[in-house]
N, C-alpha and C positions, 0 to 999 in steps of 0.2 A: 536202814541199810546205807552204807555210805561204799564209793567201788574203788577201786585199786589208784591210788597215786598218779600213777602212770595212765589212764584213761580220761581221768580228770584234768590233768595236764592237756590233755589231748583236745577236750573241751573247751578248754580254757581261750584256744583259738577262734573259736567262735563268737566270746563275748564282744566282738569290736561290731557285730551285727544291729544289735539290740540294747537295750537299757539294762542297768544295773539290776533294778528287780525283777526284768520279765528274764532275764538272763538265770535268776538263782530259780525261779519255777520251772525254766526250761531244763535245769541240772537235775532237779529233783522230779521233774516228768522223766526225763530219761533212765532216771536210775531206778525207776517205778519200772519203767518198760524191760528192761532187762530181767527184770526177776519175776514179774508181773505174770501167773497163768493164762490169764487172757488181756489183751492190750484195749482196754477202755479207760478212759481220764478216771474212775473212782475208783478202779482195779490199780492201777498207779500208783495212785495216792496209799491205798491201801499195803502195797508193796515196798512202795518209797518208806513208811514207819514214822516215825519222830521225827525225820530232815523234812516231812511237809507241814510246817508247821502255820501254813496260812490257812487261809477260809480254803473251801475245796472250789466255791466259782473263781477262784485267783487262777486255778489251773484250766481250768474252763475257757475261759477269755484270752490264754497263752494264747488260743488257737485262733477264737472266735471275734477278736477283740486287739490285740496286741498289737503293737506298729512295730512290724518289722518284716524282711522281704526274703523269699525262700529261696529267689535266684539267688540273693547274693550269701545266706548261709550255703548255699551248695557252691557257688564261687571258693567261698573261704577253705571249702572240705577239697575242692581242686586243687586249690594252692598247695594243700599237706600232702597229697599225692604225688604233683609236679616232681619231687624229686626221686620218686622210685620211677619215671619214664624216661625212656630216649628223646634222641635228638625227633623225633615226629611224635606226637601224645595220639595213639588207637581210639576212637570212641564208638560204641556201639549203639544203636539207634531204634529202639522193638516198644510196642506196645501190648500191655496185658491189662487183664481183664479183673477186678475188685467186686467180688459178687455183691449186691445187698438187697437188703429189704424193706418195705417203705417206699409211697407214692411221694413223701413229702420235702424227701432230701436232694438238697440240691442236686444236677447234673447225671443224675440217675436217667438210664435209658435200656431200651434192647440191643444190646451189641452179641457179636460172633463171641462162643465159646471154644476156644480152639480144646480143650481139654475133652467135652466131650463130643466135638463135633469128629465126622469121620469121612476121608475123602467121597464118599459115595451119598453122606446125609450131613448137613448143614443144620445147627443146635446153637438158638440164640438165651441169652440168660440179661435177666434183669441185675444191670448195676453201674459201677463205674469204668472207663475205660482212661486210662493213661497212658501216656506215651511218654517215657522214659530215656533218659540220656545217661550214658553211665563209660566211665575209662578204663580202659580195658592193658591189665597192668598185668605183669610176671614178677611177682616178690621171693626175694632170696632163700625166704624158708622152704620153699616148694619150685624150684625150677621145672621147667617144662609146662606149669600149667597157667594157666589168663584165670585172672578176676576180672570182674565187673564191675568197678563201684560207681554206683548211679550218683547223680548231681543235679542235675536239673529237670522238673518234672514239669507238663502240660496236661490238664484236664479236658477229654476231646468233648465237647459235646454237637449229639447229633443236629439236625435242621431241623428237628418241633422242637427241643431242649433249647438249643438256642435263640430261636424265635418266641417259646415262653419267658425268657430270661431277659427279652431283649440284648439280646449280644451275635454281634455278626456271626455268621457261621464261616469255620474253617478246620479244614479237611487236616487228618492226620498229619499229612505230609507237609504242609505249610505249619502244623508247630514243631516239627523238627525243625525244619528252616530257619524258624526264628530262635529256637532253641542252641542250635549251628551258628547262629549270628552272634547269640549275647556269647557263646562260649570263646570264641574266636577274634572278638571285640576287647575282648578281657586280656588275651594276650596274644596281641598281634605280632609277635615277635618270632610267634612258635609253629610251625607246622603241624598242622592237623590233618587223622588221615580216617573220614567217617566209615564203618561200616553196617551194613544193613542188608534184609533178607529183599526179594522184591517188589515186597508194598512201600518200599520206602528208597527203590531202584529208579523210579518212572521221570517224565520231563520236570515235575514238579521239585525235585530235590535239585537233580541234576544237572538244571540249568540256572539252578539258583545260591548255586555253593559260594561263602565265602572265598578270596580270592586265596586266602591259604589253607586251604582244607580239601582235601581231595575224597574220595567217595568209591568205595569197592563193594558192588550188588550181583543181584542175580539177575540172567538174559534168560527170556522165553526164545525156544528155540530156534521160532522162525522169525526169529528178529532182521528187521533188514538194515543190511550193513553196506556201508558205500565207503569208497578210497575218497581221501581228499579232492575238493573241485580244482581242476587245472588251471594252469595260468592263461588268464586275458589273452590275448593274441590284440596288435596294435589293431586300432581303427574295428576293432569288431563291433559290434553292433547289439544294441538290447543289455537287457540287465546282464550281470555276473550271475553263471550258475553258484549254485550253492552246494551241493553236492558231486562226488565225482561217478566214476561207474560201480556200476554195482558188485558186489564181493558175496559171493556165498555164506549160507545163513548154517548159523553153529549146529545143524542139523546136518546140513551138505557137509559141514566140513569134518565130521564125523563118519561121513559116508565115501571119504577120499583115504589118503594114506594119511597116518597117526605116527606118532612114535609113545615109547612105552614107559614109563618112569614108575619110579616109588615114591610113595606119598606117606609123608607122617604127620597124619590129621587125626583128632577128635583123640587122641593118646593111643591109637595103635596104629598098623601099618597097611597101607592098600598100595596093591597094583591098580594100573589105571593107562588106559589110552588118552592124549593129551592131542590136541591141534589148538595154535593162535595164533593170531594174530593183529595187527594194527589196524581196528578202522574206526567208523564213525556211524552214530545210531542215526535214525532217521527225524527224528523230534530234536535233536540236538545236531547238528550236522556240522558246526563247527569247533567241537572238542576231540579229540582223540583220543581212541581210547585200546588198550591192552584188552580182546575179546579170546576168550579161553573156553572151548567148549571140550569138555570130558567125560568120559565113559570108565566106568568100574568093570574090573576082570571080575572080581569074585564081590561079593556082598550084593546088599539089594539097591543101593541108589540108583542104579541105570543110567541113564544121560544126563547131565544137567550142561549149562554154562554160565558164565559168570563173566563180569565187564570190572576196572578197574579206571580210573581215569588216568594214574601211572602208566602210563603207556609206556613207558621205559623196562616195566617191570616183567620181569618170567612168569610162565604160568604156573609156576610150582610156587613162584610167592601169591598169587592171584587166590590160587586155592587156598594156600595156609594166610592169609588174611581173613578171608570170608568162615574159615571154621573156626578162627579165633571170635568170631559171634557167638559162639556155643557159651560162653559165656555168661550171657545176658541174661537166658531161659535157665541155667544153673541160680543166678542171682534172685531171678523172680521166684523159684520156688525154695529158695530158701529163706526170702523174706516173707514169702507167706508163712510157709512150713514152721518157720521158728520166731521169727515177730511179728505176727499178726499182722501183716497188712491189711487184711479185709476185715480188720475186725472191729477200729473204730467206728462208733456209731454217731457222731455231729451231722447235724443237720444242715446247717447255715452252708453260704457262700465260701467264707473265712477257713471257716473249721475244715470244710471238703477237703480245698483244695489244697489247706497246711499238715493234716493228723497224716493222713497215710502217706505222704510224701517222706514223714517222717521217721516209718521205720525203714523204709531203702537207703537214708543217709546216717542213720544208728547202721546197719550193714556195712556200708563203707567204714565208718568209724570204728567198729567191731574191727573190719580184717585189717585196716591201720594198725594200733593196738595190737594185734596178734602179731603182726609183720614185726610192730619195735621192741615189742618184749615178752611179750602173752608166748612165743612159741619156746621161749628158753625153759617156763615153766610147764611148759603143757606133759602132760603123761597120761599116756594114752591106755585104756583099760586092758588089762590081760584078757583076752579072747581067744583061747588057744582055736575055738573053732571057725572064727575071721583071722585065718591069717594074709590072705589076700592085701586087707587093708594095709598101707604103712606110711600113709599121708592123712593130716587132719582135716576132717569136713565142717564144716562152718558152722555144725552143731557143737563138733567138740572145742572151735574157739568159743563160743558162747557160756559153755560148760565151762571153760576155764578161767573166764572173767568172773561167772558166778562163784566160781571155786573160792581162786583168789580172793575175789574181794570177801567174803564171807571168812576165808581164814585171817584175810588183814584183823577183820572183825573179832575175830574168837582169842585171836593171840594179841590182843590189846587188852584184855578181861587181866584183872590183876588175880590171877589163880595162883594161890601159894598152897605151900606145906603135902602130908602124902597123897597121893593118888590124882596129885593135879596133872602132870603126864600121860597117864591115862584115860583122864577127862576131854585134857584138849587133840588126845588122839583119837576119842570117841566121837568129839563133835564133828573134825576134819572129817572123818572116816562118814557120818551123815550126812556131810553137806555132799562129800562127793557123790554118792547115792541119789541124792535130792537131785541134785542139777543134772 
């Protein structure tokens, strides 16, 4: 199987990471993975066809073995992005959960199932847990809606995992941080504006932000909020206070007078009661920040609030920032869903931390690709009974790479003389089925 011109190109950005020959393994692991029924290095290979034409441990050691570094391949896949963002680049900031099996494989631990766990019962599952960094874009074929495409990944492991491994332990939040640093490092030129749900809202993050990157999360309600500390008075006495007096907590200020707005989040429309204002958290006492606490007329969210470090900013951008996260949990389940993130089975240190990192930046790649040319040919199936649908979901970009590339394939075959038209409308008409 060889994939579309256009995809390859797209690749082709990547090779400045890696060496000449881990670079052609790494073309022909990919193009395994795209067509591939389940995503494991021999499923691959076996998918890939005649373009793998090395030993199959060549592809093996891509992962386990190879010198070459996945911050700076997800660097490079930022770079290709860069140009479908504004003058501020959104990123989204979540970790999810890589079920697996096996005592023996690196970084394997009990973490939270958020899947089947339920506000009332708490449900931990054996595997891996990452913490994912992904930019959160609006590309022209589909206005009105955010992609996610992830970049740079962290392997969290818990306090016995990491004290087995010998390796210090650190907390989800401190690999975002550091994950914030290298991205922000990269281009210091640009303004960054992080967002996160609130395990990734607390002093840890957000008193640790790069200097150009700002941070919009969610506030528990009885948060305590303080006005700026006043000025010195001459000849006073004793240290400077640090904080000023105290401000009602996004709960009270729900319980005073509100005004009313319309909101267009999550792709439909809500009434909502809005109060904000300017203060300052208690753990961080000298940033400022946009405090937004909101109540829903109709639907089931009920109270929530939300902080921004823009303090400049309105609470209706407050809100539609933080629901442009919605995102992210779209991203994660459609890398599971349709490339197998959980499905590599490596063992080692190497292999962990590089194979499933790798199909959330194939995702990226995929809706690149779809963005530059994949949507001119996309054609979406007659369904007279979905007619709801009228935007493609990330399966049908998927579908239509396999398409493509499969008919590049079929209409390269030198088919002459009668009934060759109907042959290669035969095979087209299979492939589409197939994928």
């Amino acid at each position: 199987m060889e994939l579309v011109p256009g995809f390859v190109v797209l690749l082709q950005s990547l090779a400045v990471t890696m060496t000449a020959p881990t670079f052609d393994s790494f073309v022909t692991v990919l193009t395994g993975w795209v067509f591939a029924p389940r995503r494991t290095v021999t499923r691959m290979i076996l998918a890939a066809g005649s373009s793998a034409d090395k030993h199959y441990s060549s592809y093996h050691r891509l992962f386990s073995a190879a010198r070459w570094s996945l911050d700076q391949l997800g660097l490079v896949v930022f770079d290709l992005i860069v140009p479908w963002c504004g003058d501020v680049i959104f990123v989204a900031i979540d970790d999810t959960l890589a079920r697996k099996r096996g005592l023996k494989m690196f970084g394997t631990g009990m973490h939270y199932d958020p899947l089947l766990s339920s506000r009332g019962k708490t449900i931990t599952n054996w595997g891996h847990s990452w913490v994912v960094l992904g930019v959160i874009v609006e590309l022209p074929f589909r206005h009105g809606h955010y992609f996610c495409l992830p970049i740079l990944f962290r392997l969290y492991l818990n306090k016995k995992k990491a004290s087995q491994h010998r390796r210090v332990y650190r907390k989800r939040t401190e690999l975002a941080v550091a994950m914030l640093s290298v991205l922000c490092k990269h281009r210091r030129n640009k303004r960054f504006h992080a967002i996160a749900d609130s395990a990734y809202g607390g002093k840890t993050v957000l008193a640790h932000l790069p200097e150009n990157c700002d941070l919009t999360s969610r506030l528990v309600q009885d948060a305590r909020l303080y006005d700026p500390p006043p000025e010195r008075k001459p000849d006073c006495k004793g240290r400077p206070r640090v904080r000023g007096s105290k401000l009602p907590t996004p709960q009270q200020m729900l319980a005073g007078r509100c005004r009313r707005s319309t909101l267009k989040i999550y792709g439909r429309t809500e009434k909502a009661r809005l109060s904000d204002t300017c203060a300052r958290v208690f753990a961080v006492p000298n940033r400022p920040l946009r405090v937004v606490a909101v109540e829903a007329l109709q639907g089931g969210r009920g109270r929530e609030a939300f902080y921004s470090t823009c303090h400049e900013a309105t609470a209706e951008q407050v809100i539609g920032w933080y629901a442009a996260r919605w995102s992210i949990e779209v991203c994660f389940h459609d890398s599971k869903q349709s490339l197998g993130f959980e499905q590599p089975q490596g063992w080692s240190r190497r292999a962990v931390e590089r194979t499933a990192p790798m199909a959330m930046l194939l995702y990226s790649l995929i809706v690149l690709w779809f963005a530059r040319e994949g949507h001119r040919v996309y054609r979406p199936l007659d369904r007279p009974w979905y007619v709801s649908k009228t935007d493609p979901s990330f399966a049908d970009m998927l579908a239509t790479l396999r398409r493509e590339s499969v008919r590049k394939t079929v209409f390269s075959l030198a088919l002459t003389g009668p009934g060759s038209r109907k042959i290669r409308q035969l095979l087209e008409n299979t492939v589409a089925l197939a994928v």
